[in-house]
N, C-alpha and C positions, 0 to 999 in steps of 0.2 A: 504493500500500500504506500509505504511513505517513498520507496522507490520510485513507483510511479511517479508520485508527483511532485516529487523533485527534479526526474527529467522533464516530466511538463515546464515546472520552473523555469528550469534554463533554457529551454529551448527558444519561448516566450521572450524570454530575459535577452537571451540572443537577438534576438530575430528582430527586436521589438527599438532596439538602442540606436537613438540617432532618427527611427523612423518616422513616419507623420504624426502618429496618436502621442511619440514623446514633446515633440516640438507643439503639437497643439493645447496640451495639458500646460505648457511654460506659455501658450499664450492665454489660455483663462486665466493662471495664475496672477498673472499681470491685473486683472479685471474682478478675481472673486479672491473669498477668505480660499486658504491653503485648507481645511477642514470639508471645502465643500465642494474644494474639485476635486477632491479624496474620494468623497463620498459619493459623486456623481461617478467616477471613472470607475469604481469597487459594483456600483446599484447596474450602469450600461455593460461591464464587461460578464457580469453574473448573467445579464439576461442573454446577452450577447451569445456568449459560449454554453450558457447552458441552454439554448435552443438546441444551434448545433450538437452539443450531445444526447440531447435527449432525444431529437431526432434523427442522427444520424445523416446517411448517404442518404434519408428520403427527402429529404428539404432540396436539393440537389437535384430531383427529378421532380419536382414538383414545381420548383422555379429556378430557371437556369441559373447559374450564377453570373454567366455576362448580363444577365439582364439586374442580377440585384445589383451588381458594380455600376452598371451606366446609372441605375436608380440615385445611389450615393454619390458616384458623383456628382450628378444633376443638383444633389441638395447639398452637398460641401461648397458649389459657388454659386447657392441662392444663400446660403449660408453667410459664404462671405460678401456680399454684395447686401446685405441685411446688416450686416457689420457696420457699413458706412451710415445707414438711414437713419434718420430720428423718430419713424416709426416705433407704435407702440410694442410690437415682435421682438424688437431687440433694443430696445429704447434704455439705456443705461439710467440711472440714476442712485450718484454719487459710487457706491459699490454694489451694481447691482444689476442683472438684467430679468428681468422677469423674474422666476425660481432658478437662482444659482444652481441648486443640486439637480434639475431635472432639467436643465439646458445642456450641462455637463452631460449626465448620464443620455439622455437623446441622442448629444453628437456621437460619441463613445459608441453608442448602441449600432447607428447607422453607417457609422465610418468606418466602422468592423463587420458589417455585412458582407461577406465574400470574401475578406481579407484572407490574408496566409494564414494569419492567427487563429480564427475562426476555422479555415477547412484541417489546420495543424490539432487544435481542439477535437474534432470530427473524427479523425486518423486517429489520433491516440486512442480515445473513447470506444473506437470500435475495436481495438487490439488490447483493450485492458479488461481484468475484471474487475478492478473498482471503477467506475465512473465520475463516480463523486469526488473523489479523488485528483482526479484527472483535473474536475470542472476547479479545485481549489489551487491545484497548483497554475494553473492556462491564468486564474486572476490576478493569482498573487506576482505573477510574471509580470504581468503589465501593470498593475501597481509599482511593483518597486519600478520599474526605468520610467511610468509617469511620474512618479515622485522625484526625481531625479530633476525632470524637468520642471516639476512645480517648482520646488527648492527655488532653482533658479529664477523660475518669474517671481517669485512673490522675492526673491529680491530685489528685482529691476524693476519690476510694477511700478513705484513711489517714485521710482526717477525720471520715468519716461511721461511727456505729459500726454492725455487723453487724447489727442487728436491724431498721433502717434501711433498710441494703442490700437486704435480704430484700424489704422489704415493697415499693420503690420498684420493684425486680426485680419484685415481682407485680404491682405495679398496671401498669406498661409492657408487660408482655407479655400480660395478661389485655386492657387496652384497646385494643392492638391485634389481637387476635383476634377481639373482639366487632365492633371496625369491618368485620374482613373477613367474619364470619360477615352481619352486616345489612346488607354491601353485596351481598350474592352468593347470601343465602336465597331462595328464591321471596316475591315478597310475602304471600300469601295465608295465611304461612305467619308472619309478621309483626302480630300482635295485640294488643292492651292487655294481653289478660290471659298471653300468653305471653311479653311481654315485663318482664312485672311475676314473674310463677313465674322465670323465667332469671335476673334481677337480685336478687331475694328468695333464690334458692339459692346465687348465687357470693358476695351478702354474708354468707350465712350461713358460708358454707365459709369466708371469710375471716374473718372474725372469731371463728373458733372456732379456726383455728390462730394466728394472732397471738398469740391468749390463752393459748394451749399457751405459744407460743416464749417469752411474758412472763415465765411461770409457771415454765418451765425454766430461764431465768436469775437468776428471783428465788432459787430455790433450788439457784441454783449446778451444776445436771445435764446443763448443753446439752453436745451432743455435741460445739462447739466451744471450750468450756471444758475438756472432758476430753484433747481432742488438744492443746490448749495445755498443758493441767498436764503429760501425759505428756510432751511436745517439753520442757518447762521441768523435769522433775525428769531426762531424761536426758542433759541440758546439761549441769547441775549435776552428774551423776555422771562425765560424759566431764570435765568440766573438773578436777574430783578426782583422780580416775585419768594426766590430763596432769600436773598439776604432782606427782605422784610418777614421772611418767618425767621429766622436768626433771633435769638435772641438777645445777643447783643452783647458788648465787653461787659456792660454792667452788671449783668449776672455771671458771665462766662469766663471773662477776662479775654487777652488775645486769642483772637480764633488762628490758629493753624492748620485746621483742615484735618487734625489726627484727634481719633477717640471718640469725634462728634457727627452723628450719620448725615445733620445738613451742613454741616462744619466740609468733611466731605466732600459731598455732593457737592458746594458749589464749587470748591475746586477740582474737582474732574471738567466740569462744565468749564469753567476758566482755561482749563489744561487744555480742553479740544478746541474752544475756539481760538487760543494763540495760537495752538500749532497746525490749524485747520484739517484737525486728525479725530474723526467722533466714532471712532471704536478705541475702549479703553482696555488694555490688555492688563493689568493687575492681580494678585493675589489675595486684596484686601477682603475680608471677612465683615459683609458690610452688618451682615445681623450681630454681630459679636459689640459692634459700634452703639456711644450711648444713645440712647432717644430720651431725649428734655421734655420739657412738656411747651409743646408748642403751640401755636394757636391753629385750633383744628379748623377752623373756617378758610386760612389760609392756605393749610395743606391741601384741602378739600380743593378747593382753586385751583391751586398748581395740578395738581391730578388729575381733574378733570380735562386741565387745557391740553395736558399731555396723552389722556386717552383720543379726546376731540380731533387732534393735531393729527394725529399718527395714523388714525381713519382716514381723516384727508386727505393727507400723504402716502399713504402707504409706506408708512417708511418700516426699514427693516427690522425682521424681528429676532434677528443676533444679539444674543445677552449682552456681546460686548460695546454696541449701539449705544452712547452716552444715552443717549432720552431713554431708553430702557433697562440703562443702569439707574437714571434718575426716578421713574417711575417706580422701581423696586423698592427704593429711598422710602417716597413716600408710602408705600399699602407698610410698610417696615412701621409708620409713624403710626396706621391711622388703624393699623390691622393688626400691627405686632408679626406679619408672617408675608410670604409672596405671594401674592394672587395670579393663577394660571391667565394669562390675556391671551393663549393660541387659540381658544374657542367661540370665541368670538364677543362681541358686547354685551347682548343680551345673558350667554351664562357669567361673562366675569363680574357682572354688575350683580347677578342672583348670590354667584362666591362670595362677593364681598359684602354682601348683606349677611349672610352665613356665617362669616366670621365675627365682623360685628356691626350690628342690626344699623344702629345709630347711629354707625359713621358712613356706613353701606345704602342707607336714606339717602343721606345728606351731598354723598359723591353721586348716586343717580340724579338727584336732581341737577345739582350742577352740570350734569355731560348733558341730559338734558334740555334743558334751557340753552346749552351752549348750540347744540343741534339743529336746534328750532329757529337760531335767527340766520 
């Protein structure tokens, strides 16, 4: 058993280094957290290969594989040419394009349709008696050499600036569809003058969004300057709103930000919008931190404006997401505990009446009212 799939391993591991799914993994890195092109690349290569092994050689006669290869390619440079648009498909905001993990695992899933990796999964599968086996090493292959390349973008990610990203995301993903569309077209179907109309139209297409996305940042309208301004002007009002629940040096003496859970909170908030960075990566133990007795009316506010906000926005819902570290802050105040908000408003608002009735009142009403104008 562990034989098995430790040659699956390597083979993978081989085969896989330098290749397209390594270089495309260092380009989401660039664009998502490291945990979630993990997780997308682990959820698309499971399904991926464990098709082909559970199926076997019948998937193979049941749909050709030139024809799943031209399929993917077709969508690796609709993929990349999606790259460049501010459409809501692929419409970034701040770190984010739609569901990080299942954009991930999607591409993963499709750009490994027909690959070597896939029919190498198939072979093995069918010459092993563990399968499952097989299906564990074929993933864990391609996890280690995509992590490899994540590493690396999520180091370079922060340097390169977004317009960058965009375009380096397009040409990656457009060049590798074109190789798989020309290795797997019919030849006959392969011409001068059709392959001069093909490269004539995707450099058109490119270079007419490029020029958009120049155009929108020259004058300041890109959709990712709008969710930064909004994420940066509701810092700045959460951060306001906090140092008026402070209590203040009168009771506290000098606030430093250690021991005291809005002490804190507003310096994280301070911390992300100097460095224009609103995912906080810490260790701090924020329930262990003291809670004073603040004025619940204005907790109740701050919470509310941050549940209000976040609908709005949709912004994301990474623990490490400052407004979702500040949110934890306050249910910490008003609750004593975290309140689950992946379920949506209507049950977080029932939880937090559950926990406590009175302050769980007092927050509904406020989202509420805020709702309503």
């Amino acid at each position: 058993m562990l034989k098995e799939m430790l040659k699956a391993f390597f083979l993978i591991f081989v085969a896989e280094m330098g290749d397209k799914t390594q270089i495309i993994a260092m380009t989401f890195a660039t664009q998502y957290l490291v945990k979630d092109v993990l997780l997308g690349v682990v959820f698309g290569i499971l399904l991926n290969h464990g098709i082909a092994i559970a199926l076997g050689n019948f998937l193979a006669k049941v749909i050709p594989m030139n024809v799943i290869q031209i399929i993917a390619g077709v969508i690796f440079v609709v993929f990349g040419i999606m790259s460049l648009s501010d459409g809501t498909a692929e419409e970034v905001e701040d770190k984010k394009i739609m569901n990080p993990i299942l954009t991930v695992a999607l591409t993963f899933f499709i750009g490994e349709l027909g690959d070597k990796t896939q029919l190498t999964a198939m072979t093995l599968a069918s010459e092993s008696s563990y399968p499952s086996f097989v299906l564990i090493g074929t993933t864990l292959g391609m996890v280690a050499t995509s992590a490899i390349g994540i590493f690396i973008g999520s180091k370079i990610g922060d340097k390169i600036p977004d317009l960058a990203i965009k375009i380096v995301s397009s040409i990656v993903f457009i060049l590798f569809g074109t190789i798989k569309l020309f290795d797997t077209i019919p030849k006959e179907f392969i011409t001068t003058i059709n392959i001069l109309l093909y490269f004539i139209g995707i450099l058109g297409i490119e270079i007419f969004l490029i020029t958009r996305l120049i155009s929108q940042r020259k004058f300041g309208n890109s959709p990712i300057k709008q969710a930064a301004s909004a994420l940066y002007e509701q810092t700045k009002n959460l951060k306001e709103i906090l140092d008026d629940i402070c209590l203040g040096e009168n009771q506290c003496g000098h606030c430093e930000g250690i021991g005291c859970l809005i002490g804190y909170t507003r310096s994280i908030l301070e911390k992300a919008r100097n460095s224009d960075n609103y995912y906080i990566n810490d260790t701090v133990d924020i329930e262990s931190l003291d809670k004073k007795s603040y004025n619940n009316n204005k907790v109740v506010q701050a919470l509310s404006i941050i549940i209000v906000d976040s609908i709005k926005n949709n912004w994301d819902k990474n623990e490490n997401f400052v407004i979702n570290k500040v949110r934890t802050s306050l249910e910490l105040v008003l609750f004593g505990e975290k309140v689950d908000a992946s379920r949506g408003l209507k049950e977080y608002l029932y939880d937090a009446k559950m926990k406590n009735k009175v302050n769980g009142l007092l927050l509904e009403k406020a989202v509420l009212n805020l709702l309503e104008r």
